[in-house]
C-alpha positions as CSV (number, residue, x, y, z in Angstrom):
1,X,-26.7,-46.3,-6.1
2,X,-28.2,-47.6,-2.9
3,X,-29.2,-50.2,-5.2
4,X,-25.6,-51.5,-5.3
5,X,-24.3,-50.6,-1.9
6,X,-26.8,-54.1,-1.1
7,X,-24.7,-56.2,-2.7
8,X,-20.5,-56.7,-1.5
9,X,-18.0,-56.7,-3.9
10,X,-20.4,-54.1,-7.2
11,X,-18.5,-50.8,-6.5
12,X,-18.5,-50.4,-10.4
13,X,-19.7,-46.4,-10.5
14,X,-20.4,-46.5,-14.4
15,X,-21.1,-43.0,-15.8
16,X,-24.6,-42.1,-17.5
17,X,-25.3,-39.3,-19.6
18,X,-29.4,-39.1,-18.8
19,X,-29.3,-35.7,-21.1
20,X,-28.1,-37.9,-24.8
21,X,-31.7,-38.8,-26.6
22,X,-32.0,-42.6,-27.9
23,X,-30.8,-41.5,-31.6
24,X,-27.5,-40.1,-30.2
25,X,-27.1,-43.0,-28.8
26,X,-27.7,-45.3,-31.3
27,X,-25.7,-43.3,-34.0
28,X,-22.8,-45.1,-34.6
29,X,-19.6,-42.5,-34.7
30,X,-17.4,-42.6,-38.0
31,X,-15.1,-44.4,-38.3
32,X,-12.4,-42.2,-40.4
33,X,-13.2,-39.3,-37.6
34,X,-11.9,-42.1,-35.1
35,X,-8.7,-42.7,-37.2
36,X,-7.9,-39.2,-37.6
37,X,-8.2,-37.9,-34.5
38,X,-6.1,-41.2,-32.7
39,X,-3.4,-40.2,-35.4
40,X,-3.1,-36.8,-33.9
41,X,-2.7,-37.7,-30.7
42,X,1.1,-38.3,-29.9
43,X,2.3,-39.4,-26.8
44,X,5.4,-38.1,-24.9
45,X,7.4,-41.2,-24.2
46,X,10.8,-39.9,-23.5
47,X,10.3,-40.6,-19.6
48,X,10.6,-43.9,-20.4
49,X,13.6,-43.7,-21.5
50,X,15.5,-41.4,-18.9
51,X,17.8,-42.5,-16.4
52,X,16.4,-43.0,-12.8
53,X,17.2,-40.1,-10.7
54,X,19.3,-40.2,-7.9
55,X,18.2,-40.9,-4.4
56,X,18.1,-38.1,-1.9
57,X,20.6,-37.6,0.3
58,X,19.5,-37.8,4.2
59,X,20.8,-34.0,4.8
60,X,18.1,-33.3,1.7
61,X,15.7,-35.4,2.9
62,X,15.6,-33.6,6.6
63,X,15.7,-30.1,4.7
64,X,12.5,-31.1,2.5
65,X,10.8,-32.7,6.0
66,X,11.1,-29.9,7.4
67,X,10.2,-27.5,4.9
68,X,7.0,-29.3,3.9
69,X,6.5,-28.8,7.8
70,X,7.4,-25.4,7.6
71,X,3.5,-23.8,7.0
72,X,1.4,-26.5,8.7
73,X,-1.0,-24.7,11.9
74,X,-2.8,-28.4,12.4
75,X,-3.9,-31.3,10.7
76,X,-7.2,-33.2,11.9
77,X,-7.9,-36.9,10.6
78,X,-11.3,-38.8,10.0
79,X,-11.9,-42.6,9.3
80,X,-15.4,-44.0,7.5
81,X,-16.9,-46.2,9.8
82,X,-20.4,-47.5,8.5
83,X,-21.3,-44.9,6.8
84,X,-20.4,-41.9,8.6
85,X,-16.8,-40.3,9.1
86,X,-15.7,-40.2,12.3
87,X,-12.7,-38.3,14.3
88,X,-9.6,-40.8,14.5
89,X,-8.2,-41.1,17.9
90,X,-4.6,-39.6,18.1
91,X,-3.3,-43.2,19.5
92,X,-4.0,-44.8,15.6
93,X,-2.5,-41.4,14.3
94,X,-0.4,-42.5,11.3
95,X,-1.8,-46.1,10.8
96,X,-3.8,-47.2,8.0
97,X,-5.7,-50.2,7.0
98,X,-5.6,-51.5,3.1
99,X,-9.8,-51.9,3.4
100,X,-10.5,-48.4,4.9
101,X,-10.5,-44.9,3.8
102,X,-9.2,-42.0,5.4
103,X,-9.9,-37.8,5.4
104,X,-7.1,-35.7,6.6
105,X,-7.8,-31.6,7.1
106,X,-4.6,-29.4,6.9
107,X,-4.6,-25.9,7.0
108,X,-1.7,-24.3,6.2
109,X,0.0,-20.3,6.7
110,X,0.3,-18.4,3.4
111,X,3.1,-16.7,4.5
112,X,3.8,-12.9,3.0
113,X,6.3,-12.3,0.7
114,X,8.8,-9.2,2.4
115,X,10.4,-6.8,0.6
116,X,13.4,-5.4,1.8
117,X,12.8,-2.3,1.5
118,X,10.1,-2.6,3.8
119,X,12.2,-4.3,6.6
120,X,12.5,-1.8,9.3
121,X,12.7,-2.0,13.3
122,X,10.1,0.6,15.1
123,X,10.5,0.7,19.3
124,X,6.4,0.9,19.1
125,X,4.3,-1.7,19.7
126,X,3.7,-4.1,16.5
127,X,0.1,-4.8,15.4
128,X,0.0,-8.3,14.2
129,X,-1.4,-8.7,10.7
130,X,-3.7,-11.5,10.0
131,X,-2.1,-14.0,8.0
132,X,-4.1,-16.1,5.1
133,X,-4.2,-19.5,5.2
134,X,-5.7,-22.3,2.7
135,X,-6.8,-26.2,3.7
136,X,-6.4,-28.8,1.9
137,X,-8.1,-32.0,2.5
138,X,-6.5,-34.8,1.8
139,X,-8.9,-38.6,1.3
140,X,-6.9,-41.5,0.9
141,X,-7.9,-44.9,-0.1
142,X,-6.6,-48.3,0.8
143,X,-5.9,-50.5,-2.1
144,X,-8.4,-52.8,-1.0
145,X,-10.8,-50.2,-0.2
146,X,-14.7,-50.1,-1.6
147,X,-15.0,-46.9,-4.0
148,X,-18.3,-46.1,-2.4
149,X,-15.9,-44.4,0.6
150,X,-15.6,-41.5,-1.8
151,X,-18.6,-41.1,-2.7
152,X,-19.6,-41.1,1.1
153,X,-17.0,-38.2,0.7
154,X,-18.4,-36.4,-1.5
155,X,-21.6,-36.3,-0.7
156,X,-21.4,-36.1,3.1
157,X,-17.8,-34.8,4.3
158,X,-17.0,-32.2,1.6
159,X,-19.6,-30.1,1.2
160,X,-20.0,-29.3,4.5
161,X,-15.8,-28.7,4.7
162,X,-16.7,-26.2,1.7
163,X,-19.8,-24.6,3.5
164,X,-16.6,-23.6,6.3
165,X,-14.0,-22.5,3.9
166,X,-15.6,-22.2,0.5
167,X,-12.3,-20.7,-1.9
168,X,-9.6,-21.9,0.3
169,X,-10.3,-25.5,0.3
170,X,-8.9,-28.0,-2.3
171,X,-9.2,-31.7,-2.0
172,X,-6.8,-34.2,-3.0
173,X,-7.8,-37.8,-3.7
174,X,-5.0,-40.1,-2.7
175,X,-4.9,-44.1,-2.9
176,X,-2.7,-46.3,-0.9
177,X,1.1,-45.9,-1.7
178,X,0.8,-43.0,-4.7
179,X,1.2,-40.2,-1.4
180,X,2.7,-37.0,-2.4
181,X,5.6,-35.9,-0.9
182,X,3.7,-32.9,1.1
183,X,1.2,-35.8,2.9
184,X,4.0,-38.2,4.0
185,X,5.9,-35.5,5.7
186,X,3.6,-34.9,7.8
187,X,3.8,-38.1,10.0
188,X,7.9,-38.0,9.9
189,X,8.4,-41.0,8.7
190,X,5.7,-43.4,11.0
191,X,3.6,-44.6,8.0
192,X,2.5,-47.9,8.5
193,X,0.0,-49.9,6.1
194,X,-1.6,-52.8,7.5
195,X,-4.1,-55.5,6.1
196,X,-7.5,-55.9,6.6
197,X,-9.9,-53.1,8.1
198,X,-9.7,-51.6,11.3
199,X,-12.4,-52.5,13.4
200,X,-11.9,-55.6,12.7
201,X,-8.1,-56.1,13.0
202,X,-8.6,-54.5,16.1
203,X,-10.5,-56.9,17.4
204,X,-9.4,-60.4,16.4
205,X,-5.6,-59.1,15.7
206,X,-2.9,-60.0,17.8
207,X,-3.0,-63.8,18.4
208,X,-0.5,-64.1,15.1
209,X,2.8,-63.4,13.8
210,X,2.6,-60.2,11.6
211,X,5.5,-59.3,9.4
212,X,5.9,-55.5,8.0
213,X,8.6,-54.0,5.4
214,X,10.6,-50.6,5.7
215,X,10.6,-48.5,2.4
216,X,11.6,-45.5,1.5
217,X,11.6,-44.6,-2.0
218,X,14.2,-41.8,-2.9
219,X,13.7,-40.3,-0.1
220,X,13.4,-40.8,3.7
221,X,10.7,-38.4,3.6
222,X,8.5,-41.4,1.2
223,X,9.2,-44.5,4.1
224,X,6.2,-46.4,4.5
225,X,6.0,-49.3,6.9
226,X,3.8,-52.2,5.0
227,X,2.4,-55.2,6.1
228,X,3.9,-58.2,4.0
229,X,3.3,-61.9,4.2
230,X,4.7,-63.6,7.5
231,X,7.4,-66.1,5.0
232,X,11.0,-66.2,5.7
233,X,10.7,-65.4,1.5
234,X,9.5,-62.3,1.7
235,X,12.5,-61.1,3.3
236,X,14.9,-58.8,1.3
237,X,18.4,-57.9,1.9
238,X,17.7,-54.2,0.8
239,X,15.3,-53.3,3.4
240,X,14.7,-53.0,7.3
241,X,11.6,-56.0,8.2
242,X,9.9,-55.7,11.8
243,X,8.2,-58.8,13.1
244,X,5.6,-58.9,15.6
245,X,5.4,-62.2,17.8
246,X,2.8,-62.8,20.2
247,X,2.6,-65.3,22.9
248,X,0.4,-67.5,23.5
249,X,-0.1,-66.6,26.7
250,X,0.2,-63.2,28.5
251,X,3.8,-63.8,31.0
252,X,3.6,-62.7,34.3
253,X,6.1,-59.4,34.0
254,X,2.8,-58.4,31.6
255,X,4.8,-58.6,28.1
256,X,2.2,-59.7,25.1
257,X,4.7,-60.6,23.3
258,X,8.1,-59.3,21.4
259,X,9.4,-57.7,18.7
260,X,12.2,-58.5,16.3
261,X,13.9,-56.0,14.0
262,X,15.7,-57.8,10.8
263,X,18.3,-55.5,9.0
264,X,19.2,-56.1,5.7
265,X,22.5,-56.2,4.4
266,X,22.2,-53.8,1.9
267,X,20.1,-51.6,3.7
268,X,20.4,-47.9,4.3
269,X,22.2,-47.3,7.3
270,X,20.0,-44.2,7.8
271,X,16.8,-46.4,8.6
272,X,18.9,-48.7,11.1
């Protein structure tokens, strides 16, 4: 493994089973077990064939934000750098990078079911009963991302998450646009993706036009703001575009630069 991580670009994790003997592995399976066991397995491809269901409605779509929101206490986010995850400042809150991965740690109220039976009003004084919680911890990967970020993960972040919550804890593997509906809510709808990895966008970003798309699939709980190719093609009359241009040279009034919103014509009117 450290083997690879020398050489850019092998991130091929090939599993090995060091327990199989040289004779199981040189045994050659049969071939009529093969057959019969492929023609058991049947595949469910109605899906397919279903219509598309309808997009949500932007009364719905507030109503799901805001009960996805509903049990959240705090959510705490981490970026790999190196080799090491590190705390991500609050300013880059909600903006990704298609080369880097990221950890996110919510913890969230199990809230107790009441009976109503048991709903009655006493003058005393209350005592507040602990509530449970769970966390889950969230790792998302950029589509341009090294897998060796997860195993970083794996062997660094989460056991020492599990060490602090042991039975509560559940991690979810995410990569870059496949987000549940439970993650995106949490950022209300400022989700941007850009290219390239942070550091060192950072650093030599800025000094050229960058163009980014609006979506929001079914929902406007699922908009994501992506970094697209800066062509007048790559515009589409269905979404919102955003397009950063910076000037050459810093103007006196201290203005980098400006920024041009393109609505679609066919756009919702929800995301103008």
């Amino acid at each position: 493994m450290m083997f690879r991580s020398k050489f850019a670009g092998w991130d091929d994790i090939v599993p090995v089973d060091f327990t199989r003997t040289s004779e199981s592995v040189s045994r050659v399976p049969d071939l009529k077990v093969l057959v019969k066991r492929d023609n058991m397995m049947k595949t469910d491809l109605t899906a397919l064939f279903l219509d598309r269901q309808p997009a949500m409605s932007p009364e719905e779509s507030e109503e799901l934000l805001n009960d996805c929101n509903e049990d959240l206490e705090f959510i705490e986010s981490f970026v790999l750098e190196g080799k090491k995850f590190v705390r991500l400042p609050d300013g880059e809150f909600g903006t990704f990078y298609t080369m880097d991965c990221y950890v996110f740690l919510c913890r969230y109220a199990v809230l107790p079911e009441e009976s109503e039976d048991e709903e009655e009003e006493d003058d005393g004084d209350h005592e507040v009963a602990q509530q449970d919680f769970k966390c889950v911890l969230y790792f998302w990967q950029g589509r341009e991302a090294s897998n060796m970020g997860w195993l970083h993960f794996t062997f660094q972040l989460q056991p020492t998450f599990e060490k602090i919550f042991k039975d509560k804890l559940e991690v979810v593997r995410m990569h870059q646009q496949q987000e549940n509906h439970k993650f995106l809510s949490h950022f209300h709808r400022k989700f941007v993706i850009r290219r390239g990895r942070r550091g060192l966008t950072r650093n030599l970003g800025g000094k050229w036009p960058e163009l980014f798309q609006m979506r929001a699939n079914g929902s406007s709980v699922c908009t994501r703001t992506i970094q697209i190719d800066c062509r007048a093609t790559e515009l589409c009359s269905g979404f919102c575009h955003i397009l950063r241009a910076p000037y050459n040279v810093m103007h006196e009034d201290g203005q980098k630069g400006i920024v041009y919103v393109w609505i679609g014509e066919q756009s919702d009117p929800h995301e103008h």
